[in-house]
N, C-alpha and C positions, 0 to 999 in steps of 0.2 A: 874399687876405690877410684875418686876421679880426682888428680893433681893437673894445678895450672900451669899451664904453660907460659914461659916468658923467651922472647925474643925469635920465636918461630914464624917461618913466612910458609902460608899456607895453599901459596902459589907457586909460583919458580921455582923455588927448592923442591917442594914434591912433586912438581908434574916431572922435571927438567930429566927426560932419560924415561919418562913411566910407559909402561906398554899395558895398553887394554885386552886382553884374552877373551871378554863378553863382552859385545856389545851390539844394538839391533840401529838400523836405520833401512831408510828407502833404497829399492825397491822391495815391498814384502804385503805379502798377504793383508798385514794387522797393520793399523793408525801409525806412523812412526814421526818424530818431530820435526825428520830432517833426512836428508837422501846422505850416502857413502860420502862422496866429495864434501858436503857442504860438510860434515860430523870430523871429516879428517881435516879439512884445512883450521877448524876449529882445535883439533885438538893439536894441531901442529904449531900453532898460535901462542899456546900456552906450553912447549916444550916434549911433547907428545914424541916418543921415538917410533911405537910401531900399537895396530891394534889387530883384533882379530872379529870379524865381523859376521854375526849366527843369525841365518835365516833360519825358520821352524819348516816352511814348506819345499825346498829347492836346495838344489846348489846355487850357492850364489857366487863362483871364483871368476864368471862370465864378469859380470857387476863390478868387481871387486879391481881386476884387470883394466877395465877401463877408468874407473876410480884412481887407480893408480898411478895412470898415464896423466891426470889432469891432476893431482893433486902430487906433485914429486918434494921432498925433502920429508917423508913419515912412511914406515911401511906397512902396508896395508894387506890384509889375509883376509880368505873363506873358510868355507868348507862347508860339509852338509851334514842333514839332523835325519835320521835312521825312521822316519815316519811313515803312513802312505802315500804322499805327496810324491814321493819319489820309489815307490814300491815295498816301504817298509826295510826288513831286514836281508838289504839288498846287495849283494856283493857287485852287479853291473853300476848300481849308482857308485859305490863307493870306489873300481875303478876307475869309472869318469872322473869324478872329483878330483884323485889323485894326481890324475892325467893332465886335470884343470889346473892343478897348483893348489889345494886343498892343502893345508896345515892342518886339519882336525877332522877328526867323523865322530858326532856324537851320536849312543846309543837314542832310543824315543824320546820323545818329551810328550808332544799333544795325541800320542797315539799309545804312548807307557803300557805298560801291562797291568793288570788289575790288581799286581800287588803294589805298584805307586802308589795306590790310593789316588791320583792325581787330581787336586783341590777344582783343577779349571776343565776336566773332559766335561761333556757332555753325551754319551750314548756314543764315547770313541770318534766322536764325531770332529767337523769344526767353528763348531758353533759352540764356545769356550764358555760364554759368558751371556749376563742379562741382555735382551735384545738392543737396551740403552746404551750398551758399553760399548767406547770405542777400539776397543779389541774386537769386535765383532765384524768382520765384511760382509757376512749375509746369514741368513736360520741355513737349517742342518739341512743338504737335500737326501733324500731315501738314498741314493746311491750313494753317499758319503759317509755313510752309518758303517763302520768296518770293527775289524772286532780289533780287542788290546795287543801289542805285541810283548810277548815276552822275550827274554832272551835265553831263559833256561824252559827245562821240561816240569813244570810246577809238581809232579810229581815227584819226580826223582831229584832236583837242584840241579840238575846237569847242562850244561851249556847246549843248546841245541849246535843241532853240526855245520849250519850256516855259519854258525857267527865264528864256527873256528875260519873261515875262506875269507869272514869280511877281517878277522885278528892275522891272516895271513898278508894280504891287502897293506895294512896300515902298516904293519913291522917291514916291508918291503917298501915302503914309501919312506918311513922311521919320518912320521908325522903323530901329530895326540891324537890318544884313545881318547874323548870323553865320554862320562857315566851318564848325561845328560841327567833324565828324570827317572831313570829306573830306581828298585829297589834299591834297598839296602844288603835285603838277602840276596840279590844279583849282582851287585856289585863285589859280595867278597865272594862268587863262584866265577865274575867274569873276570877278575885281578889275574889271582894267580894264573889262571890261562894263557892271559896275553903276554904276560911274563913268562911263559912256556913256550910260548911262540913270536918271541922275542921283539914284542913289542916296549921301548924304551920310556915313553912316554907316556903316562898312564893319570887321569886328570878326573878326581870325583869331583864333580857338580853342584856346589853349592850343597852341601850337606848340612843338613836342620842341625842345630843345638840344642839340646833339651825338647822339654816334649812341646815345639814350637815348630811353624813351617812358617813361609811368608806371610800368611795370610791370617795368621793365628794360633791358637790352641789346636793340638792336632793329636786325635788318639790312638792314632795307626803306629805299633813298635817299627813297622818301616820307614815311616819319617821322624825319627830319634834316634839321632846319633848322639851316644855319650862320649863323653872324652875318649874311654877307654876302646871303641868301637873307630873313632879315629886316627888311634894310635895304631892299632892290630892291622886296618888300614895302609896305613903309610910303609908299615913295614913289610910288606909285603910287597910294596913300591910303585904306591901309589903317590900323587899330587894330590891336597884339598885345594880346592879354588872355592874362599870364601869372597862372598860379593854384598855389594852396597847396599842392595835393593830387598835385602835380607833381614837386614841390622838396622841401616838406617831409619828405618818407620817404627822401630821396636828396638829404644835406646836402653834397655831395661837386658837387654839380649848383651850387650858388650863387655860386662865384666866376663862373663863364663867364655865367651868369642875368646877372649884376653888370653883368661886362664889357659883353652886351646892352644892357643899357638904357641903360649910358653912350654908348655908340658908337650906336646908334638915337635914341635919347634921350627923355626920360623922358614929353615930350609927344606922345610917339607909341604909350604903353603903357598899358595898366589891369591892374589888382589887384584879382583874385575869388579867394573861397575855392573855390568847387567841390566844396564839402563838403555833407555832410546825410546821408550813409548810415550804420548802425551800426558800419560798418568804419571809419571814418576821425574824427578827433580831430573835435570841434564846431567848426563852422563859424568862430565868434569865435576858441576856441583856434589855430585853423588862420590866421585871419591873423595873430595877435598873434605866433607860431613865423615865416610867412613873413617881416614885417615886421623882427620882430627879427634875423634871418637876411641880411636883405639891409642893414640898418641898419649891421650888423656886420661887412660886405662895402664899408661907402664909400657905400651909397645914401644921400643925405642925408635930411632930415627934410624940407626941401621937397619934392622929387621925389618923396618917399612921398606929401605931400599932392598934389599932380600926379596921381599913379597912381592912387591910393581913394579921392580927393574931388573935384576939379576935373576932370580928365576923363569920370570917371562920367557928371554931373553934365553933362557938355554933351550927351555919349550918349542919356541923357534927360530933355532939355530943362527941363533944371532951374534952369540958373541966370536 
């Protein structure tokens, strides 16, 4: 159900304090609209307290660091994505990172294991997309053809014994775990793990709602998460980070989004744009649409602040 809204300012008031958890800009691999500085002095403009910024191929807390130094009053975070870019399921990368100032290590994304189903590989490769697309830096060379990474032993569901060194890593850092693009059947075998190894911070990825992913219709039972699949989730002590880039192109998606966060409830969700590339609205724009969208669905104005400021904000260690 969509009610109007009367006497809302859908600027100051919701940015004023909001912290971004996903967000992409320059230096990076892929087309991006705008470099670190110029994306934070922006969002600092519109009342932007702190963001967190996902390269797919690197660490990027080098970047992020000097970023920092040139854009002061917002704060600004990296961290790095579990791909081969940086040797996959790497515990030497994930030291460094740590070591860099890294707030996050996300499991794969463009490297996912083959139960992602993942909409945009190509032969594992990084040549994501049509040769047109400006996601694309170059075709796939033979030697960039590598195989899926999973995180468990597909046979048995069992967490490969890496990723206990890279869960020992992050709990010792007590920085976020995120799910990035893996399963969903890897995701409830890598939860309770990191909770075993006391990792505090625990952040599923943009999880599909209904049998939907970004991109559309999607018949893989690993990209469908039902309510009830994100409630067994959370309880088990995880974070959903529902993001813009999700919802916004598919407003058809918002009532059930809604339903979500009432029935999980709002202190167990965060709000990122996951925005930065020249295909998708600016980053800002892209919450002010989400926000507005869910506002207009019954999410109240508290629970927004819940999702894009208070929980952020515990994420990393802010308050």
């Amino acid at each position: 159900m969509i009610v109007e809204l009367e006497n809302v300012s859908p600027t100051k008031e919701w940015f004023h304090g909001l912290i971004d958890l996903h967000c992409y800009a320059r230096p990076c691999v892929f087309e991006r609209g705008f470099s670190i500085p110029q994306l934070a002095k922006q969002y600092r403009e519109v009342g932007y307290r702190a963001m967190l910024v996902k390269s797919h191929f690197d660490c990027n807390c080098d970047a992020v660091e000097i970023a920092r130094e040139m854009v002061p009053g917002i704060a600004i975070y990296g961290g790095v994505v579990l791909n081969w870019s940086v040797g996959g399921l790497n515990p030497h990368a994930v030291d460094a990172a740590t070591l860099l100032g890294a707030k996050e290590v996300w499991m794969g994304n463009m490297h996912a294991g083959t139960l992602s189903t993942e909409p945009f590989r190509t032969n594992y490769g990084y040549n994501l997309c049509a040769p047109s697309s400006p996601w694309v830096a170059r075709p796939t060379k033979r030697w960039m053809v590598a195989p899926p990474i999973n995180v468990i032993d597909l046979k048995t569901s069992e967490l490969l014994p890496v990723v206990y060194d890279i869960l020992d890593l992050i709990a010792e850092a007590d920085i976020i775990l995120g799910s990035c693009h893996i399963s969903k059947r890897e995701c409830f075998a890598l939860v309770p793990e990191a909770v075993k190894a006391g990792v505090k911070k625990i952040v599923i990825t943009h999880p599909a709602i209904g049998p939907h992913s970004i991109l559309g219709p999607h018949p893989s039972q690993e990209r469908y998460w039902p309510i009830k699949d994100l409630k067994r989730i959370t309880e088990m002590g995880a974070v959903l980070e529902h993001v813009a880039t999700m919802y916004v192109p598919y407003k058809d998606q918002f009532d059930i989004l809604a339903q979500a966060i009432k029935t999980v409830g709002a202190n167990k969700c965060v709000l990122a744009s996951d925005s930065g590339t020249t295909l998708e609205p600016h980053p800002i724009e892209a919450m002010r649409l989400f926000i507005l969208n869910l506002r207009r669905r019954g999410i109240t104005e508290q629970e927004i602040d819940v999702m894009t400021k208070r929980n952020p904000a515990k994420l990393l260690e802010l308050e």
